[in-house]
N, C-alpha and C positions, 0 to 999 in steps of 0.2 A: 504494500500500500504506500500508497506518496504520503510524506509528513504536512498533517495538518498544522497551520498554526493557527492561534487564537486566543482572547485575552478575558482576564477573568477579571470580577468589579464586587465588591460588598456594598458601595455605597459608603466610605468610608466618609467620615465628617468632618471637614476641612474647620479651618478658622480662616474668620473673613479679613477686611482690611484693620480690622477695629481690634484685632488677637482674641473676637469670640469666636465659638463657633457657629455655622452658619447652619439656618435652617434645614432641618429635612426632608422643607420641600424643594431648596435651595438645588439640596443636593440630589436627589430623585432629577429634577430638569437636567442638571450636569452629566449623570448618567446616561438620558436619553442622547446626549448632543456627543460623547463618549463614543455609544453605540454606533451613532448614527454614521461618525468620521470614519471607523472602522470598519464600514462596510463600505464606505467610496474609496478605502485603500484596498480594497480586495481580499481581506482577512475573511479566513475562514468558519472561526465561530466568535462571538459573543455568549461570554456565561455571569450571571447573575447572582449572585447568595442570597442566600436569607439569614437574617438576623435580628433578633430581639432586643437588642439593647443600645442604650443612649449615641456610641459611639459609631453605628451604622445604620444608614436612612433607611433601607431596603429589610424589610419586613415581606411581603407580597413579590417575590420575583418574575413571578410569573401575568402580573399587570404589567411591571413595565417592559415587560418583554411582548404582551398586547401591543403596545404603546410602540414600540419597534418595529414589529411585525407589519405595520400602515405605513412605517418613511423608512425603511429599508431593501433592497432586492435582492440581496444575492448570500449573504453572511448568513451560516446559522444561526439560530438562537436559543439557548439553554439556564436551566439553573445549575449556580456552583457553590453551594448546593440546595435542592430542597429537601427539607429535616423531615425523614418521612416518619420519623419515630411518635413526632409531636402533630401529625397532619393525618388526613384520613387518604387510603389510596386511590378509593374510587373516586374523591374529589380531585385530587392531582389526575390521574389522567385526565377528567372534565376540563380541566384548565388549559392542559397542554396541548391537547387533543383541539380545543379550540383555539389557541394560539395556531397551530400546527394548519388552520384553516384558515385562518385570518394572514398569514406567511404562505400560502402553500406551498407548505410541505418543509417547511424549514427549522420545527421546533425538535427540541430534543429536553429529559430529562434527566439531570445526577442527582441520586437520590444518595442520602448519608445521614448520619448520626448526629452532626456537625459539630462545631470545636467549643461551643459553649450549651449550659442548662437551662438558659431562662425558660426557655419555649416551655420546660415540665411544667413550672409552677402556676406560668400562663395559663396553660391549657388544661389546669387540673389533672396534672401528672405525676405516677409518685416514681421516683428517681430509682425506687428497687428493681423498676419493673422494665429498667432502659433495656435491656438485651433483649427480651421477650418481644418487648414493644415492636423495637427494628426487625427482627428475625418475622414476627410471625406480618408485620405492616408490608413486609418486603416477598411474603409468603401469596400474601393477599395483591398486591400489584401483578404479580405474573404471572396471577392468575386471569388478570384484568387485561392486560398487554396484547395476550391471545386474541383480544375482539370477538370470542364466542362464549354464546352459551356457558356459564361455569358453577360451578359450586364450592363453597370455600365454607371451613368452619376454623375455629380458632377458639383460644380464651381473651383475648383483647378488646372483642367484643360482639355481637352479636352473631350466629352465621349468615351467609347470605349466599341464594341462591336465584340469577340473576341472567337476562335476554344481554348479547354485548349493550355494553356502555356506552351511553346517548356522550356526544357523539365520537362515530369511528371516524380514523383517519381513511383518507384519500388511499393513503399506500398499503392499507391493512397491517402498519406498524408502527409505533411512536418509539424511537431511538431510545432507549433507556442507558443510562450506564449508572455503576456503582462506584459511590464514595469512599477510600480506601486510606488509613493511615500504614502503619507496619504491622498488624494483625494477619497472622495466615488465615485466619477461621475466615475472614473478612473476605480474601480472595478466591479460598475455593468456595465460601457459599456461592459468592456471585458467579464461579461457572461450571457450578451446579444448573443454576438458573439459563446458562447461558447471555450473561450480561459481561457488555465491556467494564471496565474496572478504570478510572483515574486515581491514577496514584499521586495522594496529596507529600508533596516533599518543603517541608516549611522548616525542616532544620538539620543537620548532617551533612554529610555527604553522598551525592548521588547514587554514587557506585553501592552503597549500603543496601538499596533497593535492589539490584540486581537478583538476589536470591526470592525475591518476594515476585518480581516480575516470573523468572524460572515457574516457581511453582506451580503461579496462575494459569499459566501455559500446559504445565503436566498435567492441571485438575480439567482443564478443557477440553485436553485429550480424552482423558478416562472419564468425562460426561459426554464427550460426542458432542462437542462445539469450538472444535479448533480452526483456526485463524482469527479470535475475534481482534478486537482493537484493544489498546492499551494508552492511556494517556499522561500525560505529566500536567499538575498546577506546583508554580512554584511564584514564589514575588522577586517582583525587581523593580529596577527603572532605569529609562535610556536617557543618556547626553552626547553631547559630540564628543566628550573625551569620557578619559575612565576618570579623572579627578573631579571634573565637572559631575558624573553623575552621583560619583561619592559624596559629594559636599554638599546636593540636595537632598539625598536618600539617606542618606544615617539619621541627622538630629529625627527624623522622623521615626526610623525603623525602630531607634532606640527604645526614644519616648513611648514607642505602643507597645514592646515587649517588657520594657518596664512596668508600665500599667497591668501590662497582663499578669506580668510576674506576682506584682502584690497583691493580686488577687488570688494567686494559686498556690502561692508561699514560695516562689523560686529566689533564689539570689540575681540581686541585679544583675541585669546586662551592662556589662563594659563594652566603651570603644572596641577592645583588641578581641574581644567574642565576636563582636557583632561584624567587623571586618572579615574575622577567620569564615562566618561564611558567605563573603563575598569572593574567597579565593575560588580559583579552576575548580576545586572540588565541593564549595558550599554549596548551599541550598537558595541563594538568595544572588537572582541573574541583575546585577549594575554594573555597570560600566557604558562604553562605548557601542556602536552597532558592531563592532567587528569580533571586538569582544565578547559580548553578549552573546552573536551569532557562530563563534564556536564553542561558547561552551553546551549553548541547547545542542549541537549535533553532538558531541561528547557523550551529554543526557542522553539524550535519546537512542544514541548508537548502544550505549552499553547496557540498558535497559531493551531494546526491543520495542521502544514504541511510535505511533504511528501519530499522532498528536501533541503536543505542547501549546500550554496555556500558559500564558503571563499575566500575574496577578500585580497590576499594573496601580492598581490603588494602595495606597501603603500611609496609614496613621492621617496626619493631618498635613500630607501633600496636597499643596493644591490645586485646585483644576489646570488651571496653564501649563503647570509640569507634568500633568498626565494626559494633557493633549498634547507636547510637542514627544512625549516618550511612545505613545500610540503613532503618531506622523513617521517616527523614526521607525520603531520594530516594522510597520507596514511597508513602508519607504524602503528602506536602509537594510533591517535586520532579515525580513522575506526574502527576498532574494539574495541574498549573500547564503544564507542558512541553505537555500536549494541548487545555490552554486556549488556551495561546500561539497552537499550530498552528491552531487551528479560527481563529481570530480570523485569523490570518493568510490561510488560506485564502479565509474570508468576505470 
């Protein structure tokens, strides 16, 4: 398969000229005009997340990927992720399934666990019940996916026995893929299921995944669904040089894993951590287009995957710098990345 590329968005929440931060609906509009650039550079997908809390606009990914699907032509458009754990599944296909109609033919879902809990408390969820919750929620989607006829019981909640799901797609399929950290259970469920897998990579080094990509592979074989797709989400951001993008992308990167950290009891992030994974081997793609554009073939060579997403949003970057980093990965980093590959290949 030819390497997809494509950029992924939380809606993270900038500070405006005044060092507040700026509305959520501020940022929801920024995201649409995000989207929009990236499909007049020819990028292959747009993905979405969802999230609950103060520091991310995007709650509902799947509106504003509506809201895309009308001023866009040719770019996919997906969530990254939707929290199926805390969401019901025969409503998610509903949603995508009509996105998926509103685009024709251009939505896709990742469904995952996702990296924070709010969504349990919201939703009147008890936090013992997370494994169950995703397992049997994700039990219940593919059964739904099929577009026939099904029946499905579970303990999560009621069974249901049900005519396909108002309404079907055009293609008699809605693209799903699974949400993945470094969990094996994670990836042979998924191809058990026959789903592609995004492997989220937000810290280490790439090469670490390699065994986790391997597996996937094995467990697809021995379910009878070999060649599916494999993807990479990792963060970064582009500049004309590698010092340039440094010096925009740290105080930010910091700041957010800092924040996260006292939330989850880590030790601060230092400077020289937070560099270490900017190096060839981190997890976190900044620098220059030329830069950036060989370490994603690196990524993806030694992994086996067919796709990379760039999580182009990072803490309280603001919009301008993730419109000129979007300009460039389409611009700059696209073709350089499928120069590399062809010459490699050759």
């Amino acid at each position: 398969m030819a390497l997809e590329l494509g950029l992924d968005t939380f809606g993270d929440i900038a500070l405006g000229p005044d060092g507040e931060p700026l509305t959520a609906a501020t940022v929801v509009r920024e995201v649409l005009a995000e989207g929009q650039l990236a499909d007049r550079l020819g990028l292959d997908f747009f993905g979405i997340g969802e999230h609950h809390r103060p520091d991310y606009a995007v709650s509902a990914p799947d509106t504003l990927l509506a809201g895309l699907a009308t001023t866009t032509e040719q770019i996919r458009l997906g969530s990254s992720v939707t929290v199926l754990s805390s969401d019901d599944p025969i409503r998610v296909f509903q949603r995508f399934s009509t996105v998926d109609a509103m685009s024709n033919g251009r939505a896709e879902i990742t469904v995952g666990r996702g990296s924070f809990i709010e969504s349990f408390p919201l939703f009147g969820l008890a936090l013992e019940d997370y494994e169950v919750l995703f397992s049997e929620k994700l039990d219940l989607l593919a059964s739904v996916l099929e577009e026939q006829p099904f029946r499905w019981e579970g303990t999560v909640r009621p069974p249901v026995e049900s005519g396909p799901v108002m309404p079907p797609t055009e293609s008699g399929r809605l693209p799903t893929w699974v949400g993945v950290g470094g969990t094996p259970a994670s990836v042979v469920r998924a191809a058990q299921y026959g789903l592609p897998i995004v492997i989220a990579i937000i810290g280490g080094a790439s090469a670490q995944f390699a065994p986790l990509a391997d597996l996937y592979r094995r467990a697809c074989t021995e379910y009878g669904h070999e060649g599916l797709p494999i993807s990479v989400h990792s963060p970064g951001h582009l500049a004309p040089t590698d010092e340039q993008a440094q010096e925009e992308y740290l105080p930010h990167f910091i700041e957010q894993m800092r924040k996260i950290g006292r939330e989850r009891g880590w030790a601060p992030m230092t400077e020289e951590a937070a560099r270490a994974q900017l190096s060839p081997e981190g997890a976190v793609y900044c620098g220059s287009p030329e830069t950036v554009a060989r370490k994603i073939v690196a990524t993806t060579r030694v992994l086996g995957a067919t796709r990379f997403q760039f999580k182009y949003s990072n803490g309280h970057l603001p919009h301008d710098l993730r419109m000129s980093s979007i300009r460039l990965f389409g611009e700059e980093v696209a073709p350089r990345v499928r120069e590399l590959l062809a010459t490699d290949d050759a």
